[in-house]
C-alpha positions as CSV (number, residue, x, y, z in Angstrom):
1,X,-102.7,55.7,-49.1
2,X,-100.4,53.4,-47.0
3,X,-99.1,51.7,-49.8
4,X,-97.7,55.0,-50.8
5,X,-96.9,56.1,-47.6
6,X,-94.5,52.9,-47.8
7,X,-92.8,54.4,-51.4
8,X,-92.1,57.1,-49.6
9,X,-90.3,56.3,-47.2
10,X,-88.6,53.3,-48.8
11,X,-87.3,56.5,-51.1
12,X,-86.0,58.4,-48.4
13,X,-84.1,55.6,-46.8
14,X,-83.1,54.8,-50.0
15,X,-81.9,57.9,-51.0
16,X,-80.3,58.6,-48.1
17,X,-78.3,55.2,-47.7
18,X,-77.3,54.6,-50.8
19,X,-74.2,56.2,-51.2
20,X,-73.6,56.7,-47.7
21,X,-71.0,54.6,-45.8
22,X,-74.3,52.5,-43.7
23,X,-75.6,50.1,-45.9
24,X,-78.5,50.8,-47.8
25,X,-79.6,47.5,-48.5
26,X,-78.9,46.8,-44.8
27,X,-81.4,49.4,-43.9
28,X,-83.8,48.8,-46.5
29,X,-84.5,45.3,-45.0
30,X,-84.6,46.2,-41.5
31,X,-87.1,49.2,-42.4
32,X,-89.2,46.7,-44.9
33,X,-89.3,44.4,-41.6
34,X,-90.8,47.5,-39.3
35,X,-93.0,48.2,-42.7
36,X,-94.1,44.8,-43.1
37,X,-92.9,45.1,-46.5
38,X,-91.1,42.3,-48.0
39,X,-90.4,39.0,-50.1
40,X,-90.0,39.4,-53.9
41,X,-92.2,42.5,-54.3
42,X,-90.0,44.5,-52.3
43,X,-87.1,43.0,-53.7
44,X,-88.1,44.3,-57.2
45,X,-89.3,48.0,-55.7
46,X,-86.1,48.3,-54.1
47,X,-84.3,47.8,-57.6
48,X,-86.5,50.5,-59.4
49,X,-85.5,52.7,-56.8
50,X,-82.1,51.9,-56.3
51,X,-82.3,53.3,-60.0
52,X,-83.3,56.6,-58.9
53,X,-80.3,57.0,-56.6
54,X,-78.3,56.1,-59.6
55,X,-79.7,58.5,-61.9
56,X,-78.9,61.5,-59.0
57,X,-75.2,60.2,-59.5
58,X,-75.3,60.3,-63.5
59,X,-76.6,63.5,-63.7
60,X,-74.1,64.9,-61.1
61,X,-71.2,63.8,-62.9
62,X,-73.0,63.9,-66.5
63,X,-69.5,65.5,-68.0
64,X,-66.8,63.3,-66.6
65,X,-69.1,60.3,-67.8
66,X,-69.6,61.5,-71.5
67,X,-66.3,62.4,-71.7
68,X,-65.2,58.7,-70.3
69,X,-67.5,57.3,-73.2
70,X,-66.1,59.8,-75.7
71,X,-69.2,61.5,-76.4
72,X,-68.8,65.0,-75.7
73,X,-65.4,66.7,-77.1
74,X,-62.4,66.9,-75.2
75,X,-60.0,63.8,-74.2
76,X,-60.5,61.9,-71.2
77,X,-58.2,62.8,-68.2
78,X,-56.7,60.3,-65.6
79,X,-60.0,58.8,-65.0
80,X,-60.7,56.4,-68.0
81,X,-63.8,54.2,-68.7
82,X,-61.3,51.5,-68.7
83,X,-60.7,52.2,-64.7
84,X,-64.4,51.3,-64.4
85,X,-64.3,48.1,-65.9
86,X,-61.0,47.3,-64.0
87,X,-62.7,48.2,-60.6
88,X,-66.3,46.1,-61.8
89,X,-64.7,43.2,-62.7
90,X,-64.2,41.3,-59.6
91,X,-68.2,41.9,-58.0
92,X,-69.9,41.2,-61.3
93,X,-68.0,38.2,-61.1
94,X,-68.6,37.0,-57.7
95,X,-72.5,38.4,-58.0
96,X,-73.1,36.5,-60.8
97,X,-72.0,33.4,-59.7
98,X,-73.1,33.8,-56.2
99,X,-76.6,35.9,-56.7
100,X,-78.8,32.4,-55.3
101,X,-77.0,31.7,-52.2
102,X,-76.6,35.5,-51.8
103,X,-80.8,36.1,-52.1
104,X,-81.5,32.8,-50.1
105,X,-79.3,32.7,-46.9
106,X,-77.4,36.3,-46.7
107,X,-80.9,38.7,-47.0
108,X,-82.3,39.5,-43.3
109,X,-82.1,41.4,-40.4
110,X,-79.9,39.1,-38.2
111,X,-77.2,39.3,-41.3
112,X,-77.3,42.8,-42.0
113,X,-76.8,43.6,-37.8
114,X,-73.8,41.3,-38.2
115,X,-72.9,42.8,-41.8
116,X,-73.4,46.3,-40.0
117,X,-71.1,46.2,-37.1
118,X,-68.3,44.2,-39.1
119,X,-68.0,47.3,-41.8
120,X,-67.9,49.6,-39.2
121,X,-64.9,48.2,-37.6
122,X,-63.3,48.0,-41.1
123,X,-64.1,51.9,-41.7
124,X,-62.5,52.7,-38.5
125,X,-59.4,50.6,-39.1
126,X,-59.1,52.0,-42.9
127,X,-59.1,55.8,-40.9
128,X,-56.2,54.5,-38.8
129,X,-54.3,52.8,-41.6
130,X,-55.1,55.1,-44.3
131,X,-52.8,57.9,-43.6
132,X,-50.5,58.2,-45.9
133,X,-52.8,60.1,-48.7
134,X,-51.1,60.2,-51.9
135,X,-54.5,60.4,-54.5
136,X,-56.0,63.9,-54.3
137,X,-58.1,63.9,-57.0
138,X,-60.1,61.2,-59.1
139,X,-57.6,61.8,-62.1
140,X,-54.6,60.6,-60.3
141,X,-56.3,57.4,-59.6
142,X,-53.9,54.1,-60.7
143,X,-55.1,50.8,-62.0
144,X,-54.0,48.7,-59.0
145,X,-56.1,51.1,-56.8
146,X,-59.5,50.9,-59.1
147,X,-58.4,47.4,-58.9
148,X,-58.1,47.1,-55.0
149,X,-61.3,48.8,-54.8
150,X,-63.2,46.8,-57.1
151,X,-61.8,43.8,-55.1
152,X,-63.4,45.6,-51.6
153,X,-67.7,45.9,-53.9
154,X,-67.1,42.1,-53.1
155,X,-67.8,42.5,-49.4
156,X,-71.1,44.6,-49.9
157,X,-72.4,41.4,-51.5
158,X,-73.1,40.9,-47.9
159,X,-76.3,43.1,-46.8
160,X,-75.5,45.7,-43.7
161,X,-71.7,45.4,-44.9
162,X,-72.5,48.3,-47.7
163,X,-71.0,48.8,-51.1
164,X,-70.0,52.2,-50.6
165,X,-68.3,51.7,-47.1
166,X,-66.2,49.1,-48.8
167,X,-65.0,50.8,-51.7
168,X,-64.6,54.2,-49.3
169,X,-62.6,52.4,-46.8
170,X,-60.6,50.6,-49.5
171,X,-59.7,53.8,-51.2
172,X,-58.3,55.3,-47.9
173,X,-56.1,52.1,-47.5
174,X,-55.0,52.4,-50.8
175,X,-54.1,56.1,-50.3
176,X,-56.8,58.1,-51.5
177,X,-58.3,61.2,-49.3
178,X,-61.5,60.9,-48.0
179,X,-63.5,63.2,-51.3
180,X,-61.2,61.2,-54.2
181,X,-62.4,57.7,-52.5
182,X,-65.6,58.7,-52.0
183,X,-66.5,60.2,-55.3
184,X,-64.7,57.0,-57.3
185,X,-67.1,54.7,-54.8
186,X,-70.1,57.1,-56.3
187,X,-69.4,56.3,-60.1
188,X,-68.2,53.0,-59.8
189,X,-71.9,52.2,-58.4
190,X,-73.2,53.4,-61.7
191,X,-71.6,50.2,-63.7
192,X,-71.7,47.7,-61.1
193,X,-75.4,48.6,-59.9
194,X,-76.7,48.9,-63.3
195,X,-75.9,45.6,-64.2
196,X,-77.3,44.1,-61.2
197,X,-80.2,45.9,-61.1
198,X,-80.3,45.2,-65.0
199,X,-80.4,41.4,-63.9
200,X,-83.2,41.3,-61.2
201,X,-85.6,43.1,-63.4
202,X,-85.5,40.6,-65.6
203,X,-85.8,38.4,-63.2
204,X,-88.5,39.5,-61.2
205,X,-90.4,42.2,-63.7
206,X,-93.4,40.3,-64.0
207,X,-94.0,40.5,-60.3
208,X,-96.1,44.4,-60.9
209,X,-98.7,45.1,-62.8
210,X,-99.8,48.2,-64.8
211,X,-101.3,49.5,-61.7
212,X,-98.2,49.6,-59.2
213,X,-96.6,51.8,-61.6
214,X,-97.7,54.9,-60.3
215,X,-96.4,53.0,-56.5
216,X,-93.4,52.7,-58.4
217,X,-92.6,56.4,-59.9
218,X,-93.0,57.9,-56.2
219,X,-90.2,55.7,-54.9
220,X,-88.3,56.1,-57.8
221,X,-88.6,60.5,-57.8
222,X,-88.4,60.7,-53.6
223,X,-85.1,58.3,-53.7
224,X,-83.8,60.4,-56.6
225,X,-84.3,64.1,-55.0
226,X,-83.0,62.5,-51.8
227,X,-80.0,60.7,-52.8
228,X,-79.0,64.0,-54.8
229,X,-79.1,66.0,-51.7
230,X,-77.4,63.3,-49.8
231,X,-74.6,63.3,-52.1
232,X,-73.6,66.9,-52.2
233,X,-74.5,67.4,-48.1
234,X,-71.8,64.1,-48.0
235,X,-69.2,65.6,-50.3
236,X,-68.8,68.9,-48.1
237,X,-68.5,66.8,-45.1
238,X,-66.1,64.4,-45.5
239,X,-64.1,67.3,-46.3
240,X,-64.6,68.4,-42.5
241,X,-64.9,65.3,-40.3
242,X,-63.4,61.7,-41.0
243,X,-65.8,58.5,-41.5
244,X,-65.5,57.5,-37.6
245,X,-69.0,59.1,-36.8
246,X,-70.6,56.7,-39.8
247,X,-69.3,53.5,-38.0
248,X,-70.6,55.1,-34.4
249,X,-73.9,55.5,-36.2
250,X,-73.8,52.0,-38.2
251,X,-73.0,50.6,-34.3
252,X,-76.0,52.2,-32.8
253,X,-78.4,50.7,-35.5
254,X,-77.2,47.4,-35.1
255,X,-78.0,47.7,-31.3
256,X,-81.5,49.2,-31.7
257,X,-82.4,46.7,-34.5
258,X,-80.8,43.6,-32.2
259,X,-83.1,44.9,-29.6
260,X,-86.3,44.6,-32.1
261,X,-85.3,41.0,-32.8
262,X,-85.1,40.5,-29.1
263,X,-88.4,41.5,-28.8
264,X,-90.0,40.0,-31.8
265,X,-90.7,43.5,-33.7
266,X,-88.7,42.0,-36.5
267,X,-88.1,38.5,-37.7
């Protein structure tokens, strides 16, 4: 029972982090610390369920993605496929060539509380600079800004820093409001995370056997329902508040977890 007690909550962080400016790598690793859950297992689990918080974003923009691979009828609007592969270049770049050092030296709690605290400052300086908003909807988005925010997935190669904080912040520098840059940070993760995850389950597939995979489809469903949720709850309220809260909250975890490794709860 505890080891699905473990897929479950995994999920919900998961699925609650993922697309949410506070890491969800960061918080996956200080959790599986609490959990005792780690090493190359837990690596792999938290690729199938990083899939699951994927699917939620497929499925909620299923029509502007078949219409960007031309496979339902109409013509594409601003938003192209070709925007995607603009904004992926630079991280699938930099993650393939960096993905040992990256898994050997960046991946625990000490770097994500430092990884934490730095993209918090960066999402409160992108509130302060971003203010002349010129990019109201994802169809007005230009080439130099998928660019510039493909250029910012770079800095969420560093665990706590968080992929989605990046590319947020990055779209409010570049002039976006706060809904336009956070829906293009949502389906640019579909490309860039695919890939990656694509990669490590290659890499590290053999790690489960026939019997996990019921350990497996729990994480998978609970981080899909939840990440859905968290996306439309996170869509309404960036529409109301600005990111500052986020980087209060991504503060206040980086405190409580430095206080853990003061103590010896995590390692």
């Amino acid at each position: 029972m505890g080891h699905y007690i473990v897929a479950v909550i995994q999920g919900i962080v998961e699925g609650l982090t993922e697309f949410l400016p506070v890491s969800s790598t960061g918080h996956l690793i200080l959790v599986g610390s609490l959990l005792n859950f780690s090493g190359e297992k837990a690596k792999t689990f938290e690729v199938v369920i990083q899939l699951g918080a994927i699917l939620a974003i497929v499925i909620l923009y299923w029509q502007r993605f078949m219409t960007m691979l031309h496979l339902a009828p109409g013509k594409a609007k601003g938003l192209k496929l070709t925007h995607l592969i603009v904004a992926s270049v630079p991280a699938a770049v930099i993650g393939f060539l960096g993905e040992g050092f990256i898994d050997k030296h960046l991946f625990s709690p000490r770097t994500v509380i430092i990884g934490l605290v730095v993209g918090g400052l960066v999402m409160i300086a992108a509130e302060r600079i971003g203010t002349r908003i010129k990019t109201f909807n994802l169809d007005q988005i230009s080439y130099a800004q998928a660019f510039g925010v493909g250029l910012s997935q770079c800095l969420a190669m560093w665990p706590g820093f968080s992929r989605s904080g990046a590319t947020i912040s990055f779209g409010l520098i570049a002039g976006m409001d706060r809904k336009t840059a956070a829906e293009f940070s949502f389906i640019l993760a579909v490309p860039i995370m695919l890939g990656a995850s694509g990669l490590k389950l290659i890499k590290y597939y053999k790690i489960f056997t026939i019997n996990d995979l019921l350990f497996l489809a729990v994480g998978f469903v609970v981080s899909f329902v939840v990440a859905w949720g968290a996306v439309v709850w996170f869509l309404r309220l960036v529409q109301r508040i600005n990111f500052t809260p986020f980087a209060v909250y991504r503060f206040i975890v980086a405190a409580v977890f430095l206080g853990f490794l003061a103590n010896g709860i995590v390692k």
